[in-house]
C-alpha positions in Angstrom: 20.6 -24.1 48.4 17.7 -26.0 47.9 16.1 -26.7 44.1 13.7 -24.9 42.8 11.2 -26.3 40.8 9.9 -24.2 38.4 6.7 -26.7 36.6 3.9 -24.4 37.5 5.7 -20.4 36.7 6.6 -22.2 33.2 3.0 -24.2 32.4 1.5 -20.9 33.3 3.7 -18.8 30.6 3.4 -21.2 28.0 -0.6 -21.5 28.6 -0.8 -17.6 28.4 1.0 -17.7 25.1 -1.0 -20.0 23.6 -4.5 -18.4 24.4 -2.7 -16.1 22.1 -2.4 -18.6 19.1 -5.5 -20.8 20.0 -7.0 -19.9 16.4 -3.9 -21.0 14.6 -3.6 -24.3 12.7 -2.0 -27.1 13.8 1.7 -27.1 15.4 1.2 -23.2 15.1 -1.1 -23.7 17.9 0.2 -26.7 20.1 3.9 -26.4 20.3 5.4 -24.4 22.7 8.3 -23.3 20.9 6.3 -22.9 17.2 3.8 -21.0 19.4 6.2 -18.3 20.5 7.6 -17.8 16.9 4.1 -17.3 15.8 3.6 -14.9 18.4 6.1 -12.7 17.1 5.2 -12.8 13.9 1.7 -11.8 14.1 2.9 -9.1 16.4 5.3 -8.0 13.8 2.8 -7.9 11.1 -0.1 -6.7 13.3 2.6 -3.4 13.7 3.3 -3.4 9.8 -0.3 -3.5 9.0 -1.5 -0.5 10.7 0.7 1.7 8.9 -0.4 -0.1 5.6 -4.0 0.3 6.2 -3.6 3.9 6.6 -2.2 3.6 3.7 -5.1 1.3 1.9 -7.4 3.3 3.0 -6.2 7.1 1.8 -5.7 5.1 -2.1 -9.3 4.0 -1.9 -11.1 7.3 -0.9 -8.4 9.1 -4.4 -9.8 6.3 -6.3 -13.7 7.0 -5.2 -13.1 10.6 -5.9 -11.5 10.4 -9.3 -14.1 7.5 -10.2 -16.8 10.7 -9.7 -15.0 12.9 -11.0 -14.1 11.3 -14.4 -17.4 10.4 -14.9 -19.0 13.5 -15.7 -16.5 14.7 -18.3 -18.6 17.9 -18.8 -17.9 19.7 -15.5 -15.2 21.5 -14.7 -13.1 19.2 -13.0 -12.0 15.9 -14.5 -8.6 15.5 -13.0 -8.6 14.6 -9.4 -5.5 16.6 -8.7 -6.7 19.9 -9.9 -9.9 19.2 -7.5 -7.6 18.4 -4.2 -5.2 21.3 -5.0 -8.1 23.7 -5.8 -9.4 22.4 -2.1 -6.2 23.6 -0.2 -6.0 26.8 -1.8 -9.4 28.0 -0.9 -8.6 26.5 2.2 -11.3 24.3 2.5 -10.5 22.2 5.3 -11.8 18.9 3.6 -9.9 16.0 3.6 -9.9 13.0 1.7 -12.5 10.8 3.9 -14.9 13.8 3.7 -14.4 14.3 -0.2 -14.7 10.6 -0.5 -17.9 10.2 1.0 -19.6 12.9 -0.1 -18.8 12.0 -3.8 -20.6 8.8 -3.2 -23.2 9.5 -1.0 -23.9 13.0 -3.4 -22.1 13.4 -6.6 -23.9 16.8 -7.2 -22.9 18.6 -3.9 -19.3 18.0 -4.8 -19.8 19.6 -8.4 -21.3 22.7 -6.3 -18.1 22.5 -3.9 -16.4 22.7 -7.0 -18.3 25.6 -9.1 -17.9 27.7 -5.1 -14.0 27.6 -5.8 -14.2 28.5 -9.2 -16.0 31.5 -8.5 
């Protein structure tokens, strides 16, 4: 059997992977073994972040709505879990996101959501 040399097939794999890591700093981004590792590793956290910023994101709009809520003490509702359980059993079909941004962008029309499920 003749040999096989292989120089181009591996240059070309090791140049694909590092367009991957051509941001990283330093031997992250220059050697080819260093570059694979890092691969995997921002794969692996890319993966473990997604879930997370679901995650980040649904604690940020509870924390936007009980900011609104606690602020006018006079209302009826000043405990956010009242509000969201209220929500679900009038069957309101608003979620977090929704609630969230309409507390911001108008703190009175969630009050009037409110006053509706009261009465």
């Amino acid at each position: 059997m003749n040999r096989v040399k292989r120089g181009s097939i591996a240059r070309k794999r090791r140049t694909k992977n590092s367009f991957f890591t051509s941001s990283f700093r330093g031997a992250h981004s220059k050697l080819t073994r260093t570059i694979s590792e890092q691969k995997i590793k921002a794969l692996v956290s890319a993966d473990r972040d997604r879930d997370r910023k679901k995650r980040d994101f649904r604690s940020l709009w509870i924390s936007r709505i009980n900011a609104i809520i606690a602020q006018n003490k006079k209302n009826v509702y000043c405990i956010y879990s009242r509000l969201m359980f209220n929500l679900y059993k009038s069957q309101l079909l608003l979620n977090r996101k929704i609630v969230a941004q309409i507390a911001i962008l108008k703190g009175n029309c969630l009050f009037m959501i409110a006053k509706e499920i009261i009465s």
